[in-house]
C-alpha positions as CSV (number, residue, x, y, z in Angstrom):
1,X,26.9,-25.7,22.0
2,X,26.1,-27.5,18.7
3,X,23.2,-26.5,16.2
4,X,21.8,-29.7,17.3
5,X,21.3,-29.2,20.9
6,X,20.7,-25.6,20.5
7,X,17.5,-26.9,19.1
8,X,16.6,-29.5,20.8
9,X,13.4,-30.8,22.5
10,X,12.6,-30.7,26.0
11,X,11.6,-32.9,28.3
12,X,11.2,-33.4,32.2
13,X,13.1,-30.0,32.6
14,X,16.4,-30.9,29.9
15,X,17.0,-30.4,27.0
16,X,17.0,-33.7,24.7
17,X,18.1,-34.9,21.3
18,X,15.6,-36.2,19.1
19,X,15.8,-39.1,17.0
20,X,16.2,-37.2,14.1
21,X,15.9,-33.4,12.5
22,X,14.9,-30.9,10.2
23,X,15.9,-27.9,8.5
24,X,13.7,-24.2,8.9
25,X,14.0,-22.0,6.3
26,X,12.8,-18.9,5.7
27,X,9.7,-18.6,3.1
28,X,11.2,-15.4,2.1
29,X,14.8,-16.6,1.2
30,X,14.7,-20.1,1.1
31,X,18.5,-19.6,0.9
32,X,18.4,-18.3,4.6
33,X,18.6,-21.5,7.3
34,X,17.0,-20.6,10.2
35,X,18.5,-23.6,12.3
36,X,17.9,-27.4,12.6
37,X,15.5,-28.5,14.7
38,X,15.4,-32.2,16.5
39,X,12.2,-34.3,15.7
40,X,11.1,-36.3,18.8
41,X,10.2,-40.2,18.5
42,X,6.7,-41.8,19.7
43,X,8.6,-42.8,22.8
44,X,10.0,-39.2,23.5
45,X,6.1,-38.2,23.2
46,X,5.5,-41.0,25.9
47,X,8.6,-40.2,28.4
48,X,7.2,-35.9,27.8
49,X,3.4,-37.2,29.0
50,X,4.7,-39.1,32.1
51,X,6.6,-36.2,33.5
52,X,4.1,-34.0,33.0
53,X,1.8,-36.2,35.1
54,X,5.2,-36.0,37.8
55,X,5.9,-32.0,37.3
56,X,1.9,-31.2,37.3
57,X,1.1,-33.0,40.6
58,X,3.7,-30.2,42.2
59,X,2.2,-27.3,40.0
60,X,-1.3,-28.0,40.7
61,X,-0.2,-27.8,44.6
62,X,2.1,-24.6,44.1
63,X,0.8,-20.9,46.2
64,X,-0.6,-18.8,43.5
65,X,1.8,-15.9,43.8
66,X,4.4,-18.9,42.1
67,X,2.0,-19.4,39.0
68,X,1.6,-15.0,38.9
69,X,5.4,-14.6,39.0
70,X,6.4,-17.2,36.2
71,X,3.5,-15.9,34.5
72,X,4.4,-12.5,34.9
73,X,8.0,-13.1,34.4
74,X,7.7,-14.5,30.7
75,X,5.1,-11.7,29.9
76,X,7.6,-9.2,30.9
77,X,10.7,-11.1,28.6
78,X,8.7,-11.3,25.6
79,X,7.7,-8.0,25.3
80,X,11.3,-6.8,26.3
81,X,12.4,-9.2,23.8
82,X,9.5,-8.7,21.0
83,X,11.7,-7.0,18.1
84,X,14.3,-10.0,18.4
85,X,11.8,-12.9,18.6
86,X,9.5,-10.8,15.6
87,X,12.1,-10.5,13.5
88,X,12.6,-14.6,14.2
89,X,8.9,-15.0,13.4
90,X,8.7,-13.0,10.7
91,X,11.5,-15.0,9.2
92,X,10.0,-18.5,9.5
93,X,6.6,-18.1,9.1
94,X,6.7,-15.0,6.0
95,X,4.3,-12.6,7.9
96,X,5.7,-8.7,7.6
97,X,7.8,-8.0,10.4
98,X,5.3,-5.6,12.1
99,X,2.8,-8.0,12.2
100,X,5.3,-10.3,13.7
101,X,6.4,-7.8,16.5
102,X,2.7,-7.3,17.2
103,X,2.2,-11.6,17.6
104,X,5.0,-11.4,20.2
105,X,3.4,-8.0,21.6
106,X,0.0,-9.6,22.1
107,X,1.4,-12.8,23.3
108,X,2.9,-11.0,26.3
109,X,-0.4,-9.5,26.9
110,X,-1.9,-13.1,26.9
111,X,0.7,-13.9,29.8
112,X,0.0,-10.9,31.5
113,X,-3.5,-11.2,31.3
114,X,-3.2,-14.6,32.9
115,X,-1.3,-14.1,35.6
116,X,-3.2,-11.6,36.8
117,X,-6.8,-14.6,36.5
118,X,-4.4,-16.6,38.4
119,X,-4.8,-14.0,41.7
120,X,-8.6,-14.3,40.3
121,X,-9.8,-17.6,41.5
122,X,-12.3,-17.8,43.4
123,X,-14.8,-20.5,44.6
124,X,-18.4,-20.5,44.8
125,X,-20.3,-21.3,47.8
126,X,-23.7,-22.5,48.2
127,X,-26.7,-23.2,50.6
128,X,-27.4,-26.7,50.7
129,X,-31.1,-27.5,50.4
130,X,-30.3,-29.7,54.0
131,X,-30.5,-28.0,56.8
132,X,-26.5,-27.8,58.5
133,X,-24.8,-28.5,55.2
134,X,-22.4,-25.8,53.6
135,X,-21.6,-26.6,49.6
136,X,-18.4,-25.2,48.0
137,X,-17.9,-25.8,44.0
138,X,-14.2,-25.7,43.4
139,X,-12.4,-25.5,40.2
140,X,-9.3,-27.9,39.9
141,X,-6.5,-28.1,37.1
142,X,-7.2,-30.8,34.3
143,X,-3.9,-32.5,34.8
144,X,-2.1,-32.8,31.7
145,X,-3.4,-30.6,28.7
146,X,-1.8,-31.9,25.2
147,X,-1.6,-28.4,23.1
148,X,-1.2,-28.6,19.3
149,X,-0.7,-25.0,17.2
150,X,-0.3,-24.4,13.8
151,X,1.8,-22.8,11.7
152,X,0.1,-19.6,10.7
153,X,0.2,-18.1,14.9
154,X,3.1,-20.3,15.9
155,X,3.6,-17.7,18.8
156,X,0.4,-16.1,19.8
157,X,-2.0,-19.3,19.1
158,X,0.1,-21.2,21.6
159,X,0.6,-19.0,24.0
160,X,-3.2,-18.5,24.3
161,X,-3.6,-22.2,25.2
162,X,-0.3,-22.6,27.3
163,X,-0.6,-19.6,29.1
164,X,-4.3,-20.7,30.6
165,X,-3.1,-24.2,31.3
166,X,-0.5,-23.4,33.7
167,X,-2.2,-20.6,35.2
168,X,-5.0,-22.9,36.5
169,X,-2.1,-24.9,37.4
170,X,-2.1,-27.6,34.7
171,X,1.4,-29.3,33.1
172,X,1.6,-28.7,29.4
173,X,2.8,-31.2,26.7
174,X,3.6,-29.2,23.7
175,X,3.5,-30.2,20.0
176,X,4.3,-26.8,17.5
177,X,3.4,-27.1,14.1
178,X,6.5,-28.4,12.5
179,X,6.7,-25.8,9.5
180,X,7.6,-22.9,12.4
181,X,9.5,-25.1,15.1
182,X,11.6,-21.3,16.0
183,X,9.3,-19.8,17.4
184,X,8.2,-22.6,19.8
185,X,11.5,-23.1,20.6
186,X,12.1,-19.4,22.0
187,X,9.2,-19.4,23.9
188,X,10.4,-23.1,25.2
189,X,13.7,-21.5,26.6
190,X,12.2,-18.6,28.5
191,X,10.0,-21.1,30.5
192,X,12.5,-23.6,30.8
193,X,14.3,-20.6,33.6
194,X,11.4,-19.8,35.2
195,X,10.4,-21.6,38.3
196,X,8.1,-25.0,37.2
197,X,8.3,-27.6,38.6
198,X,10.4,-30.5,35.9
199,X,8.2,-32.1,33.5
200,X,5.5,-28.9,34.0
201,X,5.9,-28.1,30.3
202,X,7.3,-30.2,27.8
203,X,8.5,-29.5,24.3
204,X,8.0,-32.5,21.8
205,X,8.9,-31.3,18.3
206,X,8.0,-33.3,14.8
207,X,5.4,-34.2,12.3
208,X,1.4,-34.6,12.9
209,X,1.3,-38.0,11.4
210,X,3.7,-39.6,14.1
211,X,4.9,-37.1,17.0
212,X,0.7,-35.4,16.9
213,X,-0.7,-39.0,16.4
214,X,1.0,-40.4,19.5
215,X,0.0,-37.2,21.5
216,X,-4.1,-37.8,20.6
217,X,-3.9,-40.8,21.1
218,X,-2.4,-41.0,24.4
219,X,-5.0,-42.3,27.3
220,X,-2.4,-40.8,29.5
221,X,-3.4,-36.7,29.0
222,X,-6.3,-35.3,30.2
223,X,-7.4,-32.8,27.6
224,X,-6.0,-31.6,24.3
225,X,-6.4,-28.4,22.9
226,X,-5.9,-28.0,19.0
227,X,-5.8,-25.2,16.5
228,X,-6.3,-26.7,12.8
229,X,-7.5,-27.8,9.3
230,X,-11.1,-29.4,10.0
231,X,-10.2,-32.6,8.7
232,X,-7.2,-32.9,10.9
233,X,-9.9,-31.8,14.4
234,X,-12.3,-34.7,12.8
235,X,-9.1,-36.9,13.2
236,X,-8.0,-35.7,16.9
237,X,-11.6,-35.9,18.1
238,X,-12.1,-39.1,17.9
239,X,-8.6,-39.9,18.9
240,X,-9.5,-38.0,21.9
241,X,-13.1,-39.6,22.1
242,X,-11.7,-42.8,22.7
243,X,-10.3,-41.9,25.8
244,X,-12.8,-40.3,26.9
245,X,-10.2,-37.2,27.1
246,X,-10.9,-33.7,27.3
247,X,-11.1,-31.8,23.7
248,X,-10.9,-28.3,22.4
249,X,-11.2,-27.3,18.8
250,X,-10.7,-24.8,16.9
251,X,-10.9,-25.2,12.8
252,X,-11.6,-23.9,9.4
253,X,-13.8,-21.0,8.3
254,X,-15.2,-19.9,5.2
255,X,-15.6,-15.9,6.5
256,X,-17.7,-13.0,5.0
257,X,-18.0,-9.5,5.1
258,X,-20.9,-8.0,4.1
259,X,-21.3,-4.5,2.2
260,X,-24.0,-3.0,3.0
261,X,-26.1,0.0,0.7
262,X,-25.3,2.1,2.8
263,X,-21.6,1.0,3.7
264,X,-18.7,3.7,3.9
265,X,-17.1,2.7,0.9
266,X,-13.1,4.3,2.4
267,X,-14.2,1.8,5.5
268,X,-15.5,-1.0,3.6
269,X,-12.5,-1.2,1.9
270,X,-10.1,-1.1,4.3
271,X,-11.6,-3.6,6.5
272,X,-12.2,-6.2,3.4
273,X,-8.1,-5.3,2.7
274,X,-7.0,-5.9,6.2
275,X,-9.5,-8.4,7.1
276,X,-8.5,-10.5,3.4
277,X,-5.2,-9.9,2.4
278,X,-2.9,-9.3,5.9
279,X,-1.0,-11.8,7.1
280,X,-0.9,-13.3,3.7
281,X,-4.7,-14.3,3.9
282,X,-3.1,-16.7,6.2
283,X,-5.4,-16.6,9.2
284,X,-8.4,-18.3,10.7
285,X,-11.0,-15.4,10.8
286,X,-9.9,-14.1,7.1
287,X,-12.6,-12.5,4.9
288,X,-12.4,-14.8,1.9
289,X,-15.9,-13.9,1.0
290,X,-17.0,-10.3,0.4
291,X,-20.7,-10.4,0.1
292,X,-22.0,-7.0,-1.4
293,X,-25.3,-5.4,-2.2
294,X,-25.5,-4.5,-5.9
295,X,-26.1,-0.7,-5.4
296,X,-22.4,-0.2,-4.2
297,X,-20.8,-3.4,-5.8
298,X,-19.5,-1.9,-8.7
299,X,-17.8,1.0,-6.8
300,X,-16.7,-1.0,-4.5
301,X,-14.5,-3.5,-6.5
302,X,-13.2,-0.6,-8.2
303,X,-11.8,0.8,-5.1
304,X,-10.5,-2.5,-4.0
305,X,-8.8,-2.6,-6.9
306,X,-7.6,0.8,-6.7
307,X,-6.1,-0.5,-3.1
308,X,-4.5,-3.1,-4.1
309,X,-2.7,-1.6,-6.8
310,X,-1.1,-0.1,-3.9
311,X,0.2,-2.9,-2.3
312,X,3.9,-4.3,-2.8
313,X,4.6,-8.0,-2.0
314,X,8.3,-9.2,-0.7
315,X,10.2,-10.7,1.6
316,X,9.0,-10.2,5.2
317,X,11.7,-8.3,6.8
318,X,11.8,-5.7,3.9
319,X,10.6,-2.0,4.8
320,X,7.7,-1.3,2.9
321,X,6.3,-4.6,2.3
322,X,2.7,-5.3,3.0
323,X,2.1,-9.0,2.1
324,X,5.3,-11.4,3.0
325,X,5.6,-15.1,1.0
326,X,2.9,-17.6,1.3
327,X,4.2,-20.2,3.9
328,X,6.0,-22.8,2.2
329,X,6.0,-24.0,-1.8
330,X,2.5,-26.3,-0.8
331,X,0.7,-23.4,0.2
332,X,1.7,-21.2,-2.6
333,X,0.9,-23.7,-5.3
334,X,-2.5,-24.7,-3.7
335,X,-3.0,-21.2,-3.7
336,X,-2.4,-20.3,-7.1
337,X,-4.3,-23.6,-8.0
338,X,-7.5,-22.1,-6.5
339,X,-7.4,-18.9,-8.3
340,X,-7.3,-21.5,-11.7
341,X,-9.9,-23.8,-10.3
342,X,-12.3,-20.8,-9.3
343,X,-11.7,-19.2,-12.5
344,X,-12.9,-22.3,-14.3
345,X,-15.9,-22.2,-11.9
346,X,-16.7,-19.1,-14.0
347,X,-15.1,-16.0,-11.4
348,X,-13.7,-13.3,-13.0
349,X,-9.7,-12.8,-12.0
350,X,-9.7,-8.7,-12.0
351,X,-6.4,-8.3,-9.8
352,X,-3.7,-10.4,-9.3
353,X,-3.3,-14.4,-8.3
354,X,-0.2,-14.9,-10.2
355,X,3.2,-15.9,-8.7
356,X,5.6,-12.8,-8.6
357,X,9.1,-12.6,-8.4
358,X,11.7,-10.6,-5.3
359,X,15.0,-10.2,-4.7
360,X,15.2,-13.2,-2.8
361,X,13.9,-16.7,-3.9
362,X,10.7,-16.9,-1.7
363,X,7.2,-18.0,-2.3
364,X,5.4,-14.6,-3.4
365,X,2.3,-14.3,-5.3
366,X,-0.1,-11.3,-6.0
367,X,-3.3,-10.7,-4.1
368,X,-6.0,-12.0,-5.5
369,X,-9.7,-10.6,-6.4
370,X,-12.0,-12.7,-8.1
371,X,-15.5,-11.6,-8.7
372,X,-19.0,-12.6,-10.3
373,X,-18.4,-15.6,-7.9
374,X,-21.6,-17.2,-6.5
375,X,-22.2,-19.1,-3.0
376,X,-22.1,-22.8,-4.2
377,X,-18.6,-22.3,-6.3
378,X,-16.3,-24.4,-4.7
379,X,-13.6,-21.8,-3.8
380,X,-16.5,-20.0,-1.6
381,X,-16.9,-23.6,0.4
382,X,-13.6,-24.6,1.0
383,X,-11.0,-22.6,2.9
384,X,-8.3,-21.8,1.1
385,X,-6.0,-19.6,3.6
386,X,-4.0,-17.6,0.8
387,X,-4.2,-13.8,-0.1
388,X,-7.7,-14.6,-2.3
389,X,-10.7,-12.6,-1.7
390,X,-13.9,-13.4,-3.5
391,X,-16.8,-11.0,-4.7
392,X,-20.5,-12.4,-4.2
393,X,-23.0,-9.5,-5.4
394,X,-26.5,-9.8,-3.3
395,X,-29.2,-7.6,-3.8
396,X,-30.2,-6.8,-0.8
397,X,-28.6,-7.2,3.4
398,X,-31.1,-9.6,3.6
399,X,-29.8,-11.9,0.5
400,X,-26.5,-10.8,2.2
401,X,-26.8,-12.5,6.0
402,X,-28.5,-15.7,3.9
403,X,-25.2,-16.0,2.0
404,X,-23.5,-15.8,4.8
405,X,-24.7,-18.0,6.7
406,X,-24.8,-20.7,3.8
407,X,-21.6,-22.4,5.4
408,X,-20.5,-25.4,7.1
409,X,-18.5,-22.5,8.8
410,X,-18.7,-20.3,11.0
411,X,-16.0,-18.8,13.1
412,X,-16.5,-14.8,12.3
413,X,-18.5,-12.6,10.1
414,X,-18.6,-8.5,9.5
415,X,-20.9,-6.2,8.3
416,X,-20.2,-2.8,6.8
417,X,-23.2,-0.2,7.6
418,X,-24.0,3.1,9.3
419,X,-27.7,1.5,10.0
420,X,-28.4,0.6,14.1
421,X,-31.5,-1.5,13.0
422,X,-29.3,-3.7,10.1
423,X,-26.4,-3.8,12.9
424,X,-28.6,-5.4,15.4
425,X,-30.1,-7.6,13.0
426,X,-26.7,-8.8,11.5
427,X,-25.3,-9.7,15.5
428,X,-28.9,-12.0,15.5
429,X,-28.8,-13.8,12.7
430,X,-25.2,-13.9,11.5
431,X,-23.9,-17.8,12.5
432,X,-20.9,-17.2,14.0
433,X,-18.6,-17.1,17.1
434,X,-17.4,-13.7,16.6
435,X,-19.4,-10.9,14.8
436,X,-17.6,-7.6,13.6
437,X,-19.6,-4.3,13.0
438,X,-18.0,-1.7,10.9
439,X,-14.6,-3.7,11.6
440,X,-12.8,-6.1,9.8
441,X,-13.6,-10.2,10.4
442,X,-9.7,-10.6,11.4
443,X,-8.7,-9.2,15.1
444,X,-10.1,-9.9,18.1
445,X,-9.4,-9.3,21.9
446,X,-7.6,-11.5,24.3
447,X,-9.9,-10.8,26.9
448,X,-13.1,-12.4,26.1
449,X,-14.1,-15.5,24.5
450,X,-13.1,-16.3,20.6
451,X,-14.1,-19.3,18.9
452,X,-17.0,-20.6,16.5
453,X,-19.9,-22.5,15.4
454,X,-21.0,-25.5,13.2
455,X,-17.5,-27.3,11.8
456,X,-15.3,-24.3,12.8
457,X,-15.1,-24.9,16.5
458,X,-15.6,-28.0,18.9
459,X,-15.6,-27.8,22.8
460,X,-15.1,-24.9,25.5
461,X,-14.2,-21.3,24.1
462,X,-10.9,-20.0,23.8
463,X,-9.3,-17.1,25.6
464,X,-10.7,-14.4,28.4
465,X,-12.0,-15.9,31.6
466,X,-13.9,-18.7,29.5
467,X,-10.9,-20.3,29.3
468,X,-11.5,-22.1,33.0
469,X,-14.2,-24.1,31.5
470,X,-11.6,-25.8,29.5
471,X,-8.4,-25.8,31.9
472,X,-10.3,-26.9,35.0
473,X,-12.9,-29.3,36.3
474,X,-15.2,-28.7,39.0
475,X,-15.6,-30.2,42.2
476,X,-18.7,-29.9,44.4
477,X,-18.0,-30.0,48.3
478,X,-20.8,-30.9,50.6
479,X,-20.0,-30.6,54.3
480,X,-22.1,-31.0,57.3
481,X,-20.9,-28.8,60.2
């Protein structure tokens, strides 16, 4: 088999050429090719939407043992297969190769978890106010759900829509974010042997601006879930608006972590290193700003410092690294232009934001700590999704939840404290989706809902048995007996 149709894109249960391709390489090594992968055409979006409407009439109608046992069945490959498929995550997308086996680990868990809501369905029934009439209120798939991930999850984001959609029997029309097409594509193969119906889930690979466009703008899906920049949500909800089609966003975040006066400083640190700097600062729920009182601000930078002395940057799949590349040569240069921008602001650089060099030609830089930053710079606005942390000294937990709210944001926040009373009055007021207590703002549980507030989030939650109000509509049954 050819590189070409190795790769290829896949539609109404076969695999397909695209109209043209691209080259993955590895942010690490950019001299290692990770394949070629075909791009689909506006009319390959078209031909993947209209059989998914075919393959999801047959899925919506299948016995729900079916939907467990596919469910189950790719669950159970992916975490046979997680080391393989890590290592091929960690390769494209530049996260370290443990946190690339544990993205595969918890994506299995997301399959899992779903197959077993699938045996979990149940209706509601009702009294009708009329005397003799029974009501039922059933919950029926969407149809066809339009999923578009991004780059820096290209396994675990998808999975958490794709895995929901077909379990409440819906046919999936999938768009990966073209900088990590790999990942999509393994996952695409494991399904493609399982028993769906053709044209259940599709696999429609290539840029936003043509391949994404044509997908939002289709009047021929009926919902379309997206993980993404906030300009780019703006863009698909009103794509979506004018269909009067189903939307679910989730966006950009500006997070905090507050250090309390009374903070465990060993903690604090930890979870303002974990929650800033893993994963290359390259997530959603980061902690970009670390909002600290002024009693322990002082000792606190110093230990971060001391922390990150400790860290050693390199290529993803080399033991001992704890921050892999940025994810491609944009990223790294918009995040080496923030550290200049903020420090022209008037932050103070006191670790790291430079580029460094490995044994491999990758895009590396230091993490970065900036600090006598204030709330209205720009670089505490605007997220920046790079290994940057940024200091904002408060003088009190009450300053502290102000400045943290002071967002446009507001997917998660954390607080560091060994007060109950400052706890419970952080969970109130903070703004946010998700809320962290002695934890760091990055990590949440498959389980139960995630998602935000204000301009990080639009539409039904994500994940846990919230997901239904997304994936299904209702139906209310009146019947006179």
């Amino acid at each position: 088999m050819s590189q070409q149709s190795a790769y290829a894109l896949y539609i109404d249960g076969q695999w397909i050429d695209g109209v043209d391709q691209i080259e993955n390489r590895s942010p690490s090594d950019t001299s290692d090719l990770i394949g070629v992968y075909a791009q689909a055409s506006t009319e390959q979006v078209k031909d993947a939407i209209a059989a998914a409407r075919r393959g999801g009439r047959e899925w919506a109608k299948s016995g729900l043992e079916q939907r467990y046992g596919v469910l189950m069945a790719v669950g159970d490959e992916l975490m046979a297969r997680k080391a393989e498929l890590g290592e091929l995550l960690a390769r494209e997308e530049g996260k370290t190769l443990a946190e690339a086996v544990g993205e595969v680990h918890r994506s299995a868990q997301f399959f899992h978890y779903y197959a077993a809501e699938v045996l979990r369905q149940i209706d509601e029934r009702a009294e009708s106010v009329r005397p003799g009439v029974e009501v039922e209120v059933r919950r029926e798939p969407v149809g066809v759900v339009g999923v578009i991930s991004p780059w820096n999850f290209p396994m675990a984001t998808a999975v958490w829509k794709i895995a929901p959609a077909l379990a409440f029997g819906n046919a999936v029309v999938f768009k990966p974010a073209n900088l990590v097409p790999g990942s999509a594509w393994a996952l695409t193969e494991i399904l493609s042997r399982q028993a769906l119906p053709a044209g259940t889930f599709n696999l429609i690979m290539g840029p936003g601006s043509s391949v994404g466009d044509a997908l939002i703008a289709s009047p021929e899906i009926n919902a379309l879930t997206f993980t993404g920049s906030l300009e780019v949500g703006r863009r698909v909800a009103g794509a979506t608006a004018a269909n009067l089609v189903k939307c679910q966003l989730e966006m950009g975040s500006k997070n905090a972590l507050i250090v309390a006066d009374d903070a465990d400083l060993d903690l604090a640190v930890e979870a303002a290193f974990n929650g800033a700097y893993s994963g290359t600062g390259q997530k959603c729920t980061a902690s970009s700003r670390l909002i600290v009182t002024e009693k322990v601000h002082d000792a606190f930078v110093e230990r971060l410092i001391e922390r990150l002395k400790q860290v050693r940057v390199g290529p993803a799949l080399e033991d001992g690294v704890h921050i892999g590349p940025a994810a491609d040569a944009r990223q790294l240069a918009s995040n080496l232009a923030w550290v200049e921008h903020a420090q022209a602001d008037g932050a103070r650089l006191v670790f790291g934001g430079e580029r460094v060099s490995a044994a491999s030609d990758g895009y590396f830089m230091a993490p970065a700590l900036l600090v006598d930053t204030t709330n209205d710079m720009a670089i505490n606005r605007e997220e920046v999704f790079g290994p940057i942390a940024c200091v904002i000294k408060v003088a009190d937990a009450n300053e502290a939840i102000e400045v943290l709210n002071d967002t446009h944001f507001g997917l998660t926040a954390g607080i560091i404290t060994d007060s109950l009373k400052l706890a419970s009055e952080f969970k109130a007021r903070a703004e946010t989706g998700c809320v962290m207590v002695n934890l760091p703002t990055a990590g949440t549980d498959y389980h139960v809902p995630f998602g935000g507030r204000k301009a990080s989030s639009f539409g039904p939650r994500e994940q846990g048995r919230y997901a239904r109000e997304f994936y299904t509509v209702v139906k209310t049954c009146y019947v006179k007996a």
